[in-house]
N, C-alpha and C positions, 0 to 999 in steps of 0.2 A: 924508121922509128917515128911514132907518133909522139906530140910537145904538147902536152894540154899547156894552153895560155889563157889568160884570162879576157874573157869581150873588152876590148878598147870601147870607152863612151863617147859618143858623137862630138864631135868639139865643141858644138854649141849649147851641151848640157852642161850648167853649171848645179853644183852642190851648194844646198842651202847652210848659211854657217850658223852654227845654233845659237849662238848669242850674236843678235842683230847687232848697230849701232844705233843709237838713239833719234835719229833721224827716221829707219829705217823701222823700228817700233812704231815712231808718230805717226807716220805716213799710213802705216797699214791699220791701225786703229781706226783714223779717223774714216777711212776707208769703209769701216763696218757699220758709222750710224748713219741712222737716216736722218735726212734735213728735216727741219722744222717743217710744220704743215702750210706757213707763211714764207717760204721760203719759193725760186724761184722753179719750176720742174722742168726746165731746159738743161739738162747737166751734161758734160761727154762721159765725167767716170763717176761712180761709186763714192759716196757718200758725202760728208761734210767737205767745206773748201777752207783751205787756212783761214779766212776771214771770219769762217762761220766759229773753228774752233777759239780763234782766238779772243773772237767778241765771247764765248762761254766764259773763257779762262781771265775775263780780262784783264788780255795783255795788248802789248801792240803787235798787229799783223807785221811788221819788220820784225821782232824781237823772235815770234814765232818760227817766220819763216827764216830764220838765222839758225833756230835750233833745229827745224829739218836739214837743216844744210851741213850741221855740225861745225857752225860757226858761235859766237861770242862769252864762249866758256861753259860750266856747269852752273845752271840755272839755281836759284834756292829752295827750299823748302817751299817755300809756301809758292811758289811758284808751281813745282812741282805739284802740291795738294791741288791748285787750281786746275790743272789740264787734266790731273786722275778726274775729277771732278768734272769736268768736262767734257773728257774721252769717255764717261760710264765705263771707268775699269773696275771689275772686279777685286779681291783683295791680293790674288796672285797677280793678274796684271798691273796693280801700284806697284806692289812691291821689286815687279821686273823693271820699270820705271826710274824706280829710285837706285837699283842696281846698275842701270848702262849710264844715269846720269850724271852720279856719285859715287859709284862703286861701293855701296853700302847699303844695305836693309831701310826702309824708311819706320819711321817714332809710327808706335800704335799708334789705332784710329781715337782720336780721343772723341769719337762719337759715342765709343763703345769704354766707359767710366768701368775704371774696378770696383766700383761701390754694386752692382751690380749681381757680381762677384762669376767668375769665370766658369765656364760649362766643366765639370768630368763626366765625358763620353764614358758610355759602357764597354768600349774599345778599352779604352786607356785603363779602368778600371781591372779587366780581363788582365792588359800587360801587367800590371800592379801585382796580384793578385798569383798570375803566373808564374813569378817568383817566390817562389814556396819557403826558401831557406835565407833570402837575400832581404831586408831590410828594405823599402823601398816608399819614396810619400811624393806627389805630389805637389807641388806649393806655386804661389804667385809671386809677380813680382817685389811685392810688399812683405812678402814669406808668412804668407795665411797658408798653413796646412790645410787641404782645401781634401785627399784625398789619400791612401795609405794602402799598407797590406798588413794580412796577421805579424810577419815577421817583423815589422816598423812595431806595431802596439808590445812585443816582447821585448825588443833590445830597446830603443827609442823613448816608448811613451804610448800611453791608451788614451787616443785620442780620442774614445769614444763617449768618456764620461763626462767630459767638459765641456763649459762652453764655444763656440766657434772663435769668440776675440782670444781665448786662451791656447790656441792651435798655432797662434803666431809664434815663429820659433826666435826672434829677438825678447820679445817679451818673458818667454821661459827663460832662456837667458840672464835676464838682467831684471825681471821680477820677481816675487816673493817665492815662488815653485823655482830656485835657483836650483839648478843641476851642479852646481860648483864640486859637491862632493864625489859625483861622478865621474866628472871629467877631468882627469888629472891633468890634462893641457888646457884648462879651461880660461885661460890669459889668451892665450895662442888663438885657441877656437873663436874667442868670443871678439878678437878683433878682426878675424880674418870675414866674420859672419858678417862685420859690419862695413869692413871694406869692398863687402860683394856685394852687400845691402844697398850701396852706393850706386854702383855700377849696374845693378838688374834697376832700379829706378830712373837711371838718368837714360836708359834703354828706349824706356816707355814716355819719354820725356818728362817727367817728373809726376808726380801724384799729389793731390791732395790729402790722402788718405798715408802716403808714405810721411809727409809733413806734419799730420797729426799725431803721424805712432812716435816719431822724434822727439815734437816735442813733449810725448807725455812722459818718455823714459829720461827726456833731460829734468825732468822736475822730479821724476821717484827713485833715480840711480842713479848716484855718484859713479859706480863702473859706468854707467855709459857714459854721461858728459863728459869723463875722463880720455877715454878712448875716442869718442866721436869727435874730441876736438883737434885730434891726430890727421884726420881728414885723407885716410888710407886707400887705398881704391884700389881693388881685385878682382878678376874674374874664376867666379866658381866652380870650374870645372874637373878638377882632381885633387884629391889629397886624401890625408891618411887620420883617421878619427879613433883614436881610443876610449875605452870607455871602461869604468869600474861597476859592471852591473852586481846589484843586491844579489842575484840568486846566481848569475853564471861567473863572477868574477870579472875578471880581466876579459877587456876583449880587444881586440885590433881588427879596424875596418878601413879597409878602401873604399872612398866615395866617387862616384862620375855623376856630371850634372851634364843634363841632356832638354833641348827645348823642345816641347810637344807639338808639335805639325799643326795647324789649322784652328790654334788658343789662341788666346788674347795673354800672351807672357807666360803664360802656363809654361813650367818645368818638371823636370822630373826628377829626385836624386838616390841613385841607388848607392846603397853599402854594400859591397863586397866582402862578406871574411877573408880573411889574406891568410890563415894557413888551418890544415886540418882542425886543428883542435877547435878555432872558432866556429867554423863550421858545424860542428858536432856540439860545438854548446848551444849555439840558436837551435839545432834540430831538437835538444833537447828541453828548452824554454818551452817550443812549440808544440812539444808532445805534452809537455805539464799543463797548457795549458796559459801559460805566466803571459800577465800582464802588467809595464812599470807602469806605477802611478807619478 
């Protein structure tokens, strides 16, 4: 009887393990550049020499070569910024970086200011858009609705008529277009919006722009300096939204917040109807036509 078994690998093959250690990152990056055109062209291997990176980064050539070695702890930020800056990494390679070093995502580039105001791809647009019956927007970290679909301008709000500073979803909130009547959890909502509001800020290592919208609504809302001085901090990721719309009534929605790949903070938050009936009320919004003001 024949045994199919499977080829034994030569023992001196080793498998590459996907997530390097941070030594084994540094090593091979620096690997890729080339020296300075002042630099010496006698080399035995491939690219920069810890000296060279570390006069870039400047730090000291011990401290460096302690981190190829995976000796004298997890460097700091700005440490880090320095050597991304250094090594010419890309934006996935900082961020792999800041992953082996800290085990954690590194603070936007603050090269790249949200005053600018963040790209929507025609990708992202498409996914928006592709959701026909589901409610779906867009927003930054500072919560500029920046981008939507039909079904958001029916249950949500018609983002179309207004100015861009009016898109911001604290400000509806907690300025004069108060939703309060509609949202019969609107205590609930409007703290949790600002405890998330916290945490998508302190992400991006804070804003100027986030500083500004605070303090405009601490001088035009008593709801918010009430609440913001609560000091609540949440991440946005699920929960459940009802709403008292004018034309469908009652609705009950499931929300998932999702971060869009290759933004600058850029998120995405879709509602979900959570049972038949709301489902067939937005399809219905959407065949009338209806847009909330």
């Amino acid at each position: 009887m024949t045994v199919n078994t499977l080829p034994t690998l030569p023992t001196t093959q080793t498998l590459s393990d996907p997530v390097a250690s941070l030594g084994d990152f540094l090593r091979d990056r620096r690997s890729r550049l080339q020296p300075d055109a002042d630099a010496p062209s006698r080399r035995r291997t491939p690219g920069l020499r810890r000296e060279e990176v570390a006069t870039r980064a400047n730090i000291s050539v011990a401290w460096y070569t302690w981190l190829e070695q995976g000796r004298g702890g997890p460097p700091s930020v700005e440490v880090l910024e320095r050597l991304a800056r250094a090594l010419e990494l890309d934006a996935a390679a900082r961020e792999m970086l800041f992953l082996l070093a800290q085990q954690r995502p590194p603070p936007l580039n603050p090269a790249a200011p949200l005053a600018t105001g963040p790209v929507v791809t025609s990708a992202l647009q498409r996914v928006l858009d592709g959701l026909t019956a589901t409610p779906a927007v867009a927003r930054t970290p500072i919560w500029d609705v920046v981008a939507w679909n039909a079904a958001a301008m029916a249950v949500l709000g018609d983002y179309t008529g207004i100015q861009p500073s009016e898109r911001n979803v604290l400000r509806r909130i907690f300025g004069t277009r108060n939703p309060r009547e509609r949202w019969p959890d609107w205590e609930a909502d409007a703290r949790f919006a600002l405890a998330s509001f916290r945490v998508d800020v302190a992400r991006i290592g804070g804003s100027e722009e986030a500083v500004a919208l605070a303090a405009e609504l601490q001088a035009t809302s008593a709801d918010f300096r009430r609440l913001w001085a609560e000091n609540e901090v949440r991440s946005a990721w699920v929960g459940h939204k009802h709403i008292q719309h004018p034309v469908a009534g009652s609705l009950t929605l499931e929300y998932s917040t999702f971060a869009v790949g290759g933004s600058t903070g850029l998120s995405m938050a879709v509602f979900t109807p959570v049972t038949p009936a709301d489902a067939k009320a937005i399809e219905m919004l959407l065949a009338r036509g209806t847009r909330v003001t």
